[in-house]
N, CA, C and O atoms as a Maestro MAE file, in Angstrom:
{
 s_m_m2io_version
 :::
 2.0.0
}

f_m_ct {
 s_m_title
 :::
 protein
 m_atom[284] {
  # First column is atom index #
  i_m_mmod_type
  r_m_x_coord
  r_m_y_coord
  r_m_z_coord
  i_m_residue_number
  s_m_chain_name
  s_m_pdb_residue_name
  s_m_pdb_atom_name
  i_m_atomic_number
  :::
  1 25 7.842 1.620 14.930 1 A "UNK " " N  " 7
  2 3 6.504 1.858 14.471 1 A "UNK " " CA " 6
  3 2 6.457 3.201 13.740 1 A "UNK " " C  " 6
  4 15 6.905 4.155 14.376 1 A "UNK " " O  " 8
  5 25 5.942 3.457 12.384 2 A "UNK " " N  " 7
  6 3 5.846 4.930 11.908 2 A "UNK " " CA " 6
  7 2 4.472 5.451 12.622 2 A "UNK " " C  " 6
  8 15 3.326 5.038 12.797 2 A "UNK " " O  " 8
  9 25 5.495 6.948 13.024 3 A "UNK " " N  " 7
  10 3 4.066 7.714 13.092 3 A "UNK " " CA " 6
  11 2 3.427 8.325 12.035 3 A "UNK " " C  " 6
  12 15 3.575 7.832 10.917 3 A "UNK " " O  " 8
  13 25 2.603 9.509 12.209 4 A "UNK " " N  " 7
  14 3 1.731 10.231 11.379 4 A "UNK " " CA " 6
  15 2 2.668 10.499 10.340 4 A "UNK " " C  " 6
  16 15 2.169 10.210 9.252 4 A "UNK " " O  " 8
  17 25 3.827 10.935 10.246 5 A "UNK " " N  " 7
  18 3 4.118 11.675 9.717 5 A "UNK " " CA " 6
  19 2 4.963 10.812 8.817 5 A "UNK " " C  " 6
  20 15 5.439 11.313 7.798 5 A "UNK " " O  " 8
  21 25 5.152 9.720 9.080 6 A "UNK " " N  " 7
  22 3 6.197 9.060 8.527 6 A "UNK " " CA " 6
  23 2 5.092 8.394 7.263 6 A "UNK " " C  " 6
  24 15 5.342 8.367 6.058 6 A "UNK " " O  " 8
  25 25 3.746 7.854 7.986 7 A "UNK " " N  " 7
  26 3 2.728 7.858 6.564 7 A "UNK " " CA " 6
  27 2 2.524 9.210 5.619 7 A "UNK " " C  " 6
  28 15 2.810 9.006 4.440 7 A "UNK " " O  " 8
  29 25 2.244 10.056 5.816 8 A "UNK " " N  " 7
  30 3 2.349 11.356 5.030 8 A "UNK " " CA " 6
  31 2 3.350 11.181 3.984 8 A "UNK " " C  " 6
  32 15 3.055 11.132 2.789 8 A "UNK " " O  " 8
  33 25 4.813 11.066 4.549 9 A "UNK " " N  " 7
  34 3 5.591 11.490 3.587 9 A "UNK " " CA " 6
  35 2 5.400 10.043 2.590 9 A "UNK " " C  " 6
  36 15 5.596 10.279 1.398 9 A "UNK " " O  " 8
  37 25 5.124 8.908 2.844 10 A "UNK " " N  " 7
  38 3 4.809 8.131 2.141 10 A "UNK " " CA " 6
  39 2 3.214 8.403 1.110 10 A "UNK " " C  " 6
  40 15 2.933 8.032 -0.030 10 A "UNK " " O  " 8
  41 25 2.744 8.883 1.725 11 A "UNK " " N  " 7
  42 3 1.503 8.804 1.029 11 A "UNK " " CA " 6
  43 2 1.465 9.487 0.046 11 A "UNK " " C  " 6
  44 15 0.829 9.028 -0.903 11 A "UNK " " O  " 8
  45 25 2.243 11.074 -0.135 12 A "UNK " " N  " 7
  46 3 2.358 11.920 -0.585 12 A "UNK " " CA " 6
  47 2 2.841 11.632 -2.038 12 A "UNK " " C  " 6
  48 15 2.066 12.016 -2.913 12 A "UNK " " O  " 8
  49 25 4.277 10.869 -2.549 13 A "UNK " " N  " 7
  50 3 4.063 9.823 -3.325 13 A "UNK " " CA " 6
  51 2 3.400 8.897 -4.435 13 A "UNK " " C  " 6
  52 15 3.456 8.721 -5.652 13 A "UNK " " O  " 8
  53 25 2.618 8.315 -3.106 14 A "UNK " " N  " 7
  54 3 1.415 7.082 -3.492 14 A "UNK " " CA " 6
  55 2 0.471 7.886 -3.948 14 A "UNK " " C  " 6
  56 15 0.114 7.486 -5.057 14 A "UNK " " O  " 8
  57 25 -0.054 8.753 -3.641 15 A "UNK " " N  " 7
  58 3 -1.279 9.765 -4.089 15 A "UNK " " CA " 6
  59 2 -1.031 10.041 -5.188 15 A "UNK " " C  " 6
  60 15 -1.825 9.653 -6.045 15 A "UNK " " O  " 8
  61 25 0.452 11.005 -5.706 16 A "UNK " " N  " 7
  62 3 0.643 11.536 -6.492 16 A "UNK " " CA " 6
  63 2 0.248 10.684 -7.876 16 A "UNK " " C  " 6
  64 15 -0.662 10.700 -8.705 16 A "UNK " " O  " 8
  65 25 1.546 9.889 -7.616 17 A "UNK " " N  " 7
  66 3 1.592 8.500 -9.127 17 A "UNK " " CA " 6
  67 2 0.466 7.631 -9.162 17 A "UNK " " C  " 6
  68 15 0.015 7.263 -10.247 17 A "UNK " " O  " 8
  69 25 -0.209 7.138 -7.701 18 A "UNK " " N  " 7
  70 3 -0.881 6.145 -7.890 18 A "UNK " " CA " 6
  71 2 -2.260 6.561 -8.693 18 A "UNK " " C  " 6
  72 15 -2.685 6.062 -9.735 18 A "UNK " " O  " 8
  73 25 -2.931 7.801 -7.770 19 A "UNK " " N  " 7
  74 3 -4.102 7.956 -8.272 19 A "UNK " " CA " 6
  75 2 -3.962 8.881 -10.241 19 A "UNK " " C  " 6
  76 15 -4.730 9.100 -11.179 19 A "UNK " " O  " 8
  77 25 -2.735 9.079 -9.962 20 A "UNK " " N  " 7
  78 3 -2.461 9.329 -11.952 20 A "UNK " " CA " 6
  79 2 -2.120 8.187 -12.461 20 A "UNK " " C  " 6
  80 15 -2.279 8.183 -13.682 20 A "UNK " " O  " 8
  81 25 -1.901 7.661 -12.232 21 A "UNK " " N  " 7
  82 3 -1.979 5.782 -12.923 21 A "UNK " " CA " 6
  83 2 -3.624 5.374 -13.055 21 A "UNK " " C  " 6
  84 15 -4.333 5.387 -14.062 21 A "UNK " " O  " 8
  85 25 -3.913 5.058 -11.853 22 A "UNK " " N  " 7
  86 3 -5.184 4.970 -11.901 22 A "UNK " " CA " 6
  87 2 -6.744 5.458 -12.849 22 A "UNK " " C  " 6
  88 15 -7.572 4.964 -13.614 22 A "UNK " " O  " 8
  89 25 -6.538 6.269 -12.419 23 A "UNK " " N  " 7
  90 3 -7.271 7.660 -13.551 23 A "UNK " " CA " 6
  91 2 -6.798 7.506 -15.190 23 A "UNK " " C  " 6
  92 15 -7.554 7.641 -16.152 23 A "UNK " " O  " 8
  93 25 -5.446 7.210 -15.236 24 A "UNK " " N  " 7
  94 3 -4.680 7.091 -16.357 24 A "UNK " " CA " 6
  95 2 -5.391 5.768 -17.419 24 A "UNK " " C  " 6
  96 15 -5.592 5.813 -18.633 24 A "UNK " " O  " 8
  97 25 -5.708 4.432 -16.271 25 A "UNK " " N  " 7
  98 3 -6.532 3.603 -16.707 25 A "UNK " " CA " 6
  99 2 -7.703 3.701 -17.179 25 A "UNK " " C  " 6
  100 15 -8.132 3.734 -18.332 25 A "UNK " " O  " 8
  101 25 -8.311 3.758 -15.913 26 A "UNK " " N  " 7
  102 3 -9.518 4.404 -16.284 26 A "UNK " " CA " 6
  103 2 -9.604 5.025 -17.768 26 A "UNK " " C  " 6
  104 15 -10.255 4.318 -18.537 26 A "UNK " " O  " 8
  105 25 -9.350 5.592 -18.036 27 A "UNK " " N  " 7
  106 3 -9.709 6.311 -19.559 27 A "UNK " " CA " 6
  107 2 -9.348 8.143 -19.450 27 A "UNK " " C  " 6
  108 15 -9.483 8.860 -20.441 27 A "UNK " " O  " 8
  109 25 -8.880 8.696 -18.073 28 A "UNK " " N  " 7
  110 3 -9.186 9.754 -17.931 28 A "UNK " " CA " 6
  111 2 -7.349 10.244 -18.758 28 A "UNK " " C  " 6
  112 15 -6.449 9.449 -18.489 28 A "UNK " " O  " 8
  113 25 -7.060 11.190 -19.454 29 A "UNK " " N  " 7
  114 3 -6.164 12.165 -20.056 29 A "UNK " " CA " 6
  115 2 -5.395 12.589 -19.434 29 A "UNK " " C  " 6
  116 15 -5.694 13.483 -18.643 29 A "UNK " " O  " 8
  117 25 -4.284 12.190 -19.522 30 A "UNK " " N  " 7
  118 3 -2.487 12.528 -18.744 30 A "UNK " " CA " 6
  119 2 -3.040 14.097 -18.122 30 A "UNK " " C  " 6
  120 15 -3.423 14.469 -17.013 30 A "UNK " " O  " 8
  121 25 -2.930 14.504 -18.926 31 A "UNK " " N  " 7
  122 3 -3.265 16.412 -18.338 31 A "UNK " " CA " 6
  123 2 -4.506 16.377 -17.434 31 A "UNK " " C  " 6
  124 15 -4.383 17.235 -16.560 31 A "UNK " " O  " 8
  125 25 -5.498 15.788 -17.344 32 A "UNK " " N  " 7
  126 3 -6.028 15.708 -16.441 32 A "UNK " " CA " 6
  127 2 -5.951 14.997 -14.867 32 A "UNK " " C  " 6
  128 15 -6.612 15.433 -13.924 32 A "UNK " " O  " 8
  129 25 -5.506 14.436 -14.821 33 A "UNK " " N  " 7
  130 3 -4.982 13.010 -14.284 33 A "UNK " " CA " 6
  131 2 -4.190 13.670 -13.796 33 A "UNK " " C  " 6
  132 15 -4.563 14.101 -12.704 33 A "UNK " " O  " 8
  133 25 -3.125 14.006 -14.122 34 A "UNK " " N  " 7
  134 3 -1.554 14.337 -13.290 34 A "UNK " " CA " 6
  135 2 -2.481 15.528 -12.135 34 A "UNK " " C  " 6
  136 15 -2.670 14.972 -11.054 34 A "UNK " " O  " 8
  137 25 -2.950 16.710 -12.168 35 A "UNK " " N  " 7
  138 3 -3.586 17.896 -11.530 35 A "UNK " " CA " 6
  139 2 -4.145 16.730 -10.605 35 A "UNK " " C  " 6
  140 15 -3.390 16.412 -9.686 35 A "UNK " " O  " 8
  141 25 -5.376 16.029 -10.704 36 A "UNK " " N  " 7
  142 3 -6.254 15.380 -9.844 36 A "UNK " " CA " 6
  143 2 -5.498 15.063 -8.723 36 A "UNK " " C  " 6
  144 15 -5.677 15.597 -7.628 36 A "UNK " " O  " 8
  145 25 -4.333 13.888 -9.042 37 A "UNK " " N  " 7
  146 3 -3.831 13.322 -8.449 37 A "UNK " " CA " 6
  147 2 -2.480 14.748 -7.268 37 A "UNK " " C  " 6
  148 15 -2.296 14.653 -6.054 37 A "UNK " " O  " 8
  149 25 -2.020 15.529 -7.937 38 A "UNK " " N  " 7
  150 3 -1.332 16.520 -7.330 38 A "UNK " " CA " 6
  151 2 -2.435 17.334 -6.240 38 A "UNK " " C  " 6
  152 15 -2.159 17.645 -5.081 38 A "UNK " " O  " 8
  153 25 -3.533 17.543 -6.827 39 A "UNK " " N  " 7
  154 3 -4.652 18.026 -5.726 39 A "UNK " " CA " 6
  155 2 -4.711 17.202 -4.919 39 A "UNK " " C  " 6
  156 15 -5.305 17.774 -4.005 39 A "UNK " " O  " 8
  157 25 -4.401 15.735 -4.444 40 A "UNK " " N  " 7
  158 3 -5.063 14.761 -3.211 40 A "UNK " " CA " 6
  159 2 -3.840 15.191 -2.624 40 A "UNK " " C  " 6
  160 15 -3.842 15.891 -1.611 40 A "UNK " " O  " 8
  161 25 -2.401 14.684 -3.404 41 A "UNK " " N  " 7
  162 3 -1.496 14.837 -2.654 41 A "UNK " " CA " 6
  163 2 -1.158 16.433 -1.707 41 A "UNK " " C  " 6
  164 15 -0.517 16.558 -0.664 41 A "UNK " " O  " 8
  165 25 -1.752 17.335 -2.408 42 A "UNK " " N  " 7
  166 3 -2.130 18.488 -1.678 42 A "UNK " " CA " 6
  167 2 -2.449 18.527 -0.361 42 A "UNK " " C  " 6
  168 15 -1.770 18.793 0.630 42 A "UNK " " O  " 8
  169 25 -3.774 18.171 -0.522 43 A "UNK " " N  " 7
  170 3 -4.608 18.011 0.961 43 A "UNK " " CA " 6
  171 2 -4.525 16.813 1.623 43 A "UNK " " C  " 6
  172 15 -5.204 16.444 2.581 43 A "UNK " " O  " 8
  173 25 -3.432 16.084 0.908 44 A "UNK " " N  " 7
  174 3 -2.578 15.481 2.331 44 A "UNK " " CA " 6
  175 2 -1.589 16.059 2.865 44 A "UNK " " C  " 6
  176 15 -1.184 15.839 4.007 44 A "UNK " " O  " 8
  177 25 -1.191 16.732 2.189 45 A "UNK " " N  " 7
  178 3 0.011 17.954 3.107 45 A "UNK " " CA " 6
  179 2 -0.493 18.570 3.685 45 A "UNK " " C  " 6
  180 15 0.078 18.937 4.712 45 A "UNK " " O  " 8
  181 25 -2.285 19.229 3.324 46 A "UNK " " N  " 7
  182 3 -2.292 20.179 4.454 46 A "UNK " " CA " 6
  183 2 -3.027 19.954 5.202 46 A "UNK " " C  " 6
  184 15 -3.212 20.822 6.055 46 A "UNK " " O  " 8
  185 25 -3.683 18.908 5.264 47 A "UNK " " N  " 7
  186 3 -4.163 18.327 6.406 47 A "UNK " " CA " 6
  187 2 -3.191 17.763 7.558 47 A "UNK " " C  " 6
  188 15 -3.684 17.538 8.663 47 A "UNK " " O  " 8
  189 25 -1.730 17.513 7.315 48 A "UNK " " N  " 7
  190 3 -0.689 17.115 7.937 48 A "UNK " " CA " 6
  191 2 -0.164 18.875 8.530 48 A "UNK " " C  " 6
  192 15 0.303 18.949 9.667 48 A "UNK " " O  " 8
  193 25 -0.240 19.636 8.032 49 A "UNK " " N  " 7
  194 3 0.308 20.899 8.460 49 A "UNK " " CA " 6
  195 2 -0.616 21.649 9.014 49 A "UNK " " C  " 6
  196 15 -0.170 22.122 10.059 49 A "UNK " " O  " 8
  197 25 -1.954 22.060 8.754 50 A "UNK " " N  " 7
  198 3 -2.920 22.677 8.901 50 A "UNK " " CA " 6
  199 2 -3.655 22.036 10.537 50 A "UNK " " C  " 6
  200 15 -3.671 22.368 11.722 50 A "UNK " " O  " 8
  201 25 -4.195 20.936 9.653 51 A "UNK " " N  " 7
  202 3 -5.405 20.112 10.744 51 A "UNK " " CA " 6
  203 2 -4.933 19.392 12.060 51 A "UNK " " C  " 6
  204 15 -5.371 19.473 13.208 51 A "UNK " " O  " 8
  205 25 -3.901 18.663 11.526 52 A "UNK " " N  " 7
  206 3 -3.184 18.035 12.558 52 A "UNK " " CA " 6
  207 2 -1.873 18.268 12.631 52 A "UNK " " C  " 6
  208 15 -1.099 17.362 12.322 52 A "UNK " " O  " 8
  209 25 -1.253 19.874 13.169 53 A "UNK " " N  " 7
  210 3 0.435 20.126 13.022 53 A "UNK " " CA " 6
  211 2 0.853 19.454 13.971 53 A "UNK " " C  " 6
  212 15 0.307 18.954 14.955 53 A "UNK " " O  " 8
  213 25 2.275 19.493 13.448 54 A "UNK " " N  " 7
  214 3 3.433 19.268 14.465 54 A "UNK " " CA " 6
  215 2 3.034 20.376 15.556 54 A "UNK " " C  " 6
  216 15 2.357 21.368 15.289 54 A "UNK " " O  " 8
  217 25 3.489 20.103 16.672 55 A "UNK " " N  " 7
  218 3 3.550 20.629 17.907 55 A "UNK " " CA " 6
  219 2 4.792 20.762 18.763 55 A "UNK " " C  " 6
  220 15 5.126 19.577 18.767 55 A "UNK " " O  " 8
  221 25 5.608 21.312 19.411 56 A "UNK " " N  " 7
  222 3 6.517 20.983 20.205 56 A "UNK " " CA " 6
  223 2 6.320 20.305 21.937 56 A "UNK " " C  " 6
  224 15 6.063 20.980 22.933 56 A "UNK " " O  " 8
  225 25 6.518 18.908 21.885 57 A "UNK " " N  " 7
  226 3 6.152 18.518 23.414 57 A "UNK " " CA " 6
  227 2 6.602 19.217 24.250 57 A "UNK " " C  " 6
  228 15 7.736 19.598 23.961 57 A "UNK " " O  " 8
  229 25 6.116 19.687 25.471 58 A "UNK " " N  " 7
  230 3 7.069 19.997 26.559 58 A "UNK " " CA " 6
  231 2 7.297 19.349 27.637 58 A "UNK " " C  " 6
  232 15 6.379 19.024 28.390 58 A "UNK " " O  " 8
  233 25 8.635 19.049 27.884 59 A "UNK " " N  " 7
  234 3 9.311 18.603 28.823 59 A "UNK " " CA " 6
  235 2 8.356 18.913 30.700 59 A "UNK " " C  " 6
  236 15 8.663 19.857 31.429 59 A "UNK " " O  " 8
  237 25 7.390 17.986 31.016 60 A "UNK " " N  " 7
  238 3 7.122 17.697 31.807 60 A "UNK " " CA " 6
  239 2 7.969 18.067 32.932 60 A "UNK " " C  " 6
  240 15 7.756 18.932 33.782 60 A "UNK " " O  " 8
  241 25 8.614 17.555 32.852 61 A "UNK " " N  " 7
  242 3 9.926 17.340 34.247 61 A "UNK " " CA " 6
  243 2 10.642 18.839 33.864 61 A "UNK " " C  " 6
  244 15 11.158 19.295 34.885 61 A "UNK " " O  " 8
  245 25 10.763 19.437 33.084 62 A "UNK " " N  " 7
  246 3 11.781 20.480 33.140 62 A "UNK " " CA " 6
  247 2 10.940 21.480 33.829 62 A "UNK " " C  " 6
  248 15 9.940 21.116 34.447 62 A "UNK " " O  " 8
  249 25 11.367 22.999 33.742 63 A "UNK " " N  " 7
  250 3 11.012 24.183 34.924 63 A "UNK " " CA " 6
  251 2 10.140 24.452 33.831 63 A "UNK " " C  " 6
  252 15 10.461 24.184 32.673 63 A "UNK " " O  " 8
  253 25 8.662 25.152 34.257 64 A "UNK " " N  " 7
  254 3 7.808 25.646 33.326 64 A "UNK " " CA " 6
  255 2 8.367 27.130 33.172 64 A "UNK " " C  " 6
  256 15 9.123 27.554 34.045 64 A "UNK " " O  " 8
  257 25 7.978 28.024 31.964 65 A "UNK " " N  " 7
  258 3 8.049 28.812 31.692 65 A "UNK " " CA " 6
  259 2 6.946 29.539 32.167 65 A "UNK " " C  " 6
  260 15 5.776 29.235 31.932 65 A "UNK " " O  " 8
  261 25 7.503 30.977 33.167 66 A "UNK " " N  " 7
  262 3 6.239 31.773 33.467 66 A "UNK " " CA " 6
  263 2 6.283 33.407 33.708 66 A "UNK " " C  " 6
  264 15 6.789 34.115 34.579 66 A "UNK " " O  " 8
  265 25 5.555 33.650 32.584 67 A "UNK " " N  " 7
  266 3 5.926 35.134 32.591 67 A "UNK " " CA " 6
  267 2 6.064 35.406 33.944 67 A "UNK " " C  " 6
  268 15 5.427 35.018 34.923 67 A "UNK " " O  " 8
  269 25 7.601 36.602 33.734 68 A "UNK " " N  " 7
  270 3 7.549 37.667 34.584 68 A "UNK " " CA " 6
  271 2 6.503 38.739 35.119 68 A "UNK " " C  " 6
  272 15 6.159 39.613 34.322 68 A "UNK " " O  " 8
  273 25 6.051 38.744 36.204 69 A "UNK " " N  " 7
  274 3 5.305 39.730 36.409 69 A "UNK " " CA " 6
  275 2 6.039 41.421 36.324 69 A "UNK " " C  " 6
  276 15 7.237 41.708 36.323 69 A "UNK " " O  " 8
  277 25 5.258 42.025 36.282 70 A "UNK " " N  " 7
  278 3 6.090 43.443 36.303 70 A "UNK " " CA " 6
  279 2 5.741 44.415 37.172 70 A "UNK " " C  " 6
  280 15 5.984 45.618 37.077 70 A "UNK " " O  " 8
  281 25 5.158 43.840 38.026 71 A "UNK " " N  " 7
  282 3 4.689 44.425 39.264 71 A "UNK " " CA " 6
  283 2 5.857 45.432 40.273 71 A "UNK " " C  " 6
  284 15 5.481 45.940 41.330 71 A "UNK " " O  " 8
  :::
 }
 m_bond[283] {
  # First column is bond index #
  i_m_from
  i_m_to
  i_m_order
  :::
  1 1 2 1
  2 2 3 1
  3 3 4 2
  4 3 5 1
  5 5 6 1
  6 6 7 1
  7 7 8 2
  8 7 9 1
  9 9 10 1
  10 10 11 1
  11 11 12 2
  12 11 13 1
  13 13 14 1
  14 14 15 1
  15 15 16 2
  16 15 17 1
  17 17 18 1
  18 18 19 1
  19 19 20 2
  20 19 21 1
  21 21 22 1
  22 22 23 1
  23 23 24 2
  24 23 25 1
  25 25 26 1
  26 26 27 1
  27 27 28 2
  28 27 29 1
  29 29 30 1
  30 30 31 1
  31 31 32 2
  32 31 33 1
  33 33 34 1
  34 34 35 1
  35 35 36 2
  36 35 37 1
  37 37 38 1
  38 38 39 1
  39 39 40 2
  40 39 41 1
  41 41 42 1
  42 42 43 1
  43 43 44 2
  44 43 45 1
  45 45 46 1
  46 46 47 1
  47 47 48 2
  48 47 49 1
  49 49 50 1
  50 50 51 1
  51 51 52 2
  52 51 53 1
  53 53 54 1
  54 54 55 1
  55 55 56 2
  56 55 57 1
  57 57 58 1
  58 58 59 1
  59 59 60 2
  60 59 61 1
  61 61 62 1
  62 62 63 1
  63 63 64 2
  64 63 65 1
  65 65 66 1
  66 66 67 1
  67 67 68 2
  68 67 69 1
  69 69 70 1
  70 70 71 1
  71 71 72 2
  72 71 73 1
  73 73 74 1
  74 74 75 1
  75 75 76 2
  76 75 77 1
  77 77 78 1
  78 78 79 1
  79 79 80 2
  80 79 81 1
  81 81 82 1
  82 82 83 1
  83 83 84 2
  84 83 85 1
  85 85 86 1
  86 86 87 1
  87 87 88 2
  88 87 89 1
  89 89 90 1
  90 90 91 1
  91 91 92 2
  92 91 93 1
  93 93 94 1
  94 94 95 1
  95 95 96 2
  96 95 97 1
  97 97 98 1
  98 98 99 1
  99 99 100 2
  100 99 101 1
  101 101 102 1
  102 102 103 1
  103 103 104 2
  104 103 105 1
  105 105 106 1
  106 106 107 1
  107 107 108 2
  108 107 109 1
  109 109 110 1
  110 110 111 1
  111 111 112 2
  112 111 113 1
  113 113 114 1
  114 114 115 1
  115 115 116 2
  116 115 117 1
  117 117 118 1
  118 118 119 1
  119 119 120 2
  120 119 121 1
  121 121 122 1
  122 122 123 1
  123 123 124 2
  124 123 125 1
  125 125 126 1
  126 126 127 1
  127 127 128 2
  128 127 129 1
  129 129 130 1
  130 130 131 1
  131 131 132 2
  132 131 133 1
  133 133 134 1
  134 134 135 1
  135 135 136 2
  136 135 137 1
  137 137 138 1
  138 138 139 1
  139 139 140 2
  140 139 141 1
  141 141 142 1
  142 142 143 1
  143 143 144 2
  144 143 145 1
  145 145 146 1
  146 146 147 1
  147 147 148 2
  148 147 149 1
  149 149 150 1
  150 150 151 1
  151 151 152 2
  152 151 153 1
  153 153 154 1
  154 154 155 1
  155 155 156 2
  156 155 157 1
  157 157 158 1
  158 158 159 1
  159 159 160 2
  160 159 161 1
  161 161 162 1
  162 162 163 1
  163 163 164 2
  164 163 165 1
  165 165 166 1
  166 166 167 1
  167 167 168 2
  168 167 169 1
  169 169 170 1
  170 170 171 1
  171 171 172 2
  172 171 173 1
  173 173 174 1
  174 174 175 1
  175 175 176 2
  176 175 177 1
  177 177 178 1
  178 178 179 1
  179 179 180 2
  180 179 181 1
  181 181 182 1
  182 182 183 1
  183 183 184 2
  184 183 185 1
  185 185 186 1
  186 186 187 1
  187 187 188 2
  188 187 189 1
  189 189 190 1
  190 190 191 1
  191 191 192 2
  192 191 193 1
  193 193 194 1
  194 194 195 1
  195 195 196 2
  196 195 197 1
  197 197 198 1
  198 198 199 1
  199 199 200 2
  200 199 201 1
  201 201 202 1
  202 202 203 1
  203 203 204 2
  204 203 205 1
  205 205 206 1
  206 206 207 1
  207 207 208 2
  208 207 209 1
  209 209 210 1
  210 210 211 1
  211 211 212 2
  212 211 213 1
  213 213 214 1
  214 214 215 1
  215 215 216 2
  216 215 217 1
  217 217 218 1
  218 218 219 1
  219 219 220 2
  220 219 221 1
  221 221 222 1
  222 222 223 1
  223 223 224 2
  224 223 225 1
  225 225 226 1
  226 226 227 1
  227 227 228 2
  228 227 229 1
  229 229 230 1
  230 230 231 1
  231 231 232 2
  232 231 233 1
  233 233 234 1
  234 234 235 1
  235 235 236 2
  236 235 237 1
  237 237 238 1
  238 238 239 1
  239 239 240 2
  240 239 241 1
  241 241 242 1
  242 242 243 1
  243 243 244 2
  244 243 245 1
  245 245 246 1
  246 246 247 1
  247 247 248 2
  248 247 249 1
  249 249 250 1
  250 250 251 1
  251 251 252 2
  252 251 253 1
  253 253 254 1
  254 254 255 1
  255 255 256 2
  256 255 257 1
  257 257 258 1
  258 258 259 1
  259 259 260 2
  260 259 261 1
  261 261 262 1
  262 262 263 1
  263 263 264 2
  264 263 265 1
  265 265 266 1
  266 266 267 1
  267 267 268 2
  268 267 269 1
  269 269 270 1
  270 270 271 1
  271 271 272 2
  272 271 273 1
  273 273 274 1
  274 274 275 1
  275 275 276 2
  276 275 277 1
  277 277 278 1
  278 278 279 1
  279 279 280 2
  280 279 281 1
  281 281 282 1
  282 282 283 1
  283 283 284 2
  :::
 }
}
């Protein structure tokens, strides 16, 4: 099953070319079009890095980490 991230790197892509194809139809101007489409693919990266990051799980079962006191 892909996770989050495995759509991202796909989407990233699809955003780029698709919505500059798209736009491209439409009637809208290569030079315009290419930026639009690089801006979505943008804020799908940083909504993947920013909003919802990677995290490191922690190992449940292993020994927790706990500061030293210095007492």
């Amino acid at each position: 099953m892909a996770g989050y991230y495995d759509i991202v790197l796909g989407l990233v892509p699809v955003a780029l070319l698709g919505i500059t194809a798209a736009l491209t139809v439409v009637g809208v101007s290569l030079t315009s079009a290419v930026p639009i489409g690089a801006f979505v693919a943008l804020g799908i990266i940083g909504h993947s890095m920013f909003v919802n990051s990677p995290v490191d799980q922690r190992d449940e079962s292993g020994p927790s980490h706990t500061p030293a006191r210095a007492d």
